[in-house]
C-alpha positions in Angstrom: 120.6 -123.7 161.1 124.2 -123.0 161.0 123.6 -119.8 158.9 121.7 -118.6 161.7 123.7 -119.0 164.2 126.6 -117.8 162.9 124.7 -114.8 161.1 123.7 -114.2 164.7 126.7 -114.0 165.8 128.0 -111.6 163.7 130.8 -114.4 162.1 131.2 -115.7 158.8 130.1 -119.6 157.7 133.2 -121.8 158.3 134.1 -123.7 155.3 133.8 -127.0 157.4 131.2 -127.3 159.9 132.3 -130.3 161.5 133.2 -128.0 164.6 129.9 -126.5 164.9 128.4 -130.1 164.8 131.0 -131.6 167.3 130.2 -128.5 169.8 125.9 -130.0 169.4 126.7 -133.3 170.3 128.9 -132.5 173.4 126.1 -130.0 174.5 123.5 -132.9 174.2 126.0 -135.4 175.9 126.9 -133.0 178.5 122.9 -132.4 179.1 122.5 -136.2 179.2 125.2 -136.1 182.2 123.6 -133.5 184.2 120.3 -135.0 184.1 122.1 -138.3 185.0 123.3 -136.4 188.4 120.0 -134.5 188.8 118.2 -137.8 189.2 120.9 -138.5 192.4 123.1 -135.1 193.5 124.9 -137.1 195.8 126.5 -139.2 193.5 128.3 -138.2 189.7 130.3 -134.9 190.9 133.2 -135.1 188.6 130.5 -134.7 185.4 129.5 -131.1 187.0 133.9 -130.4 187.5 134.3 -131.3 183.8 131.1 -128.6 183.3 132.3 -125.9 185.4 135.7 -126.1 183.6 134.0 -126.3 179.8 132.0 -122.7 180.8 134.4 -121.2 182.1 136.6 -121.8 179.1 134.1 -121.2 176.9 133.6 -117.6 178.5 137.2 -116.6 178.2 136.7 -117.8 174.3 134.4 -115.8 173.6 136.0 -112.9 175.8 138.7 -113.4 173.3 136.7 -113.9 170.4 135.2 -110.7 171.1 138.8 -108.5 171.9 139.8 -110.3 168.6 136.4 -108.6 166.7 135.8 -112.0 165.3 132.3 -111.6 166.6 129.6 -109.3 168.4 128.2 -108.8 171.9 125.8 -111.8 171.6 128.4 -114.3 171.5 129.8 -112.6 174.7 126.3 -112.4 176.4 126.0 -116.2 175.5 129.4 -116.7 177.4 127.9 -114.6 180.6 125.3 -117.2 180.8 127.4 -119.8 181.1 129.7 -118.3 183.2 126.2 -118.0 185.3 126.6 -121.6 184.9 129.7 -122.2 186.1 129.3 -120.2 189.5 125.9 -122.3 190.0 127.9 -125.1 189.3 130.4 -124.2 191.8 128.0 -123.7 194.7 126.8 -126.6 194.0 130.0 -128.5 194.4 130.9 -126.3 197.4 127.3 -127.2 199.1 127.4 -130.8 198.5 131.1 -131.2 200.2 130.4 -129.4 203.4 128.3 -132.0 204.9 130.6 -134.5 204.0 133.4 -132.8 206.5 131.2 -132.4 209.0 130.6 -136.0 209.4 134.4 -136.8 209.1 135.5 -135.5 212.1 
């Protein structure tokens, strides 16, 4: 698999794929947390934070990535998605504080 993606990508193998297998098991734990806070949105917020921070970096990585021509357009396109992300993300953190100040006052 890792040939793939990276052959996808337009980069070369890294000699250790440690990183590429460390990146997998964050995706899967971070997918574990957002089903976790799907099951009760008005709880867990700081999980979907930590998210909209990750995509957001990972975007300007690959924005750099990119300028640096370590890689091609799809890694960039897969950054746009989660920078997608990362604005749903927002809203959603936006929508679930306003009713919280309304009943404050």
């Amino acid at each position: 698999m890792p040939d793939l993606f990276f052959g996808m990508f337009g980069m070369p193998l890294p000699v250790s794929l440690f990183p590429f297998h460390a990146m997998f098991w964050f995706i899967i734990a971070f997918g574990i947390g957002y089903l976790i806070v799907s099951r009760d949105i008005s709880k867990n917020h700081g999980i979907v934070l930590i998210g909209l921070i990750a995509k957001v970096l990972f975007f300007i990585d690959c924005l750099i990535t990119l300028t640096l021509n370590e890689a091609n357009l799809h890694l960039l396109l897969t950054g746009i998605i989660d920078l997608i992300f990362a604005v749903l993300f927002a809203e959603f953190l936006l929508r679930m504080r306003k009713p919280e100040a309304l009943t404050s006052e």
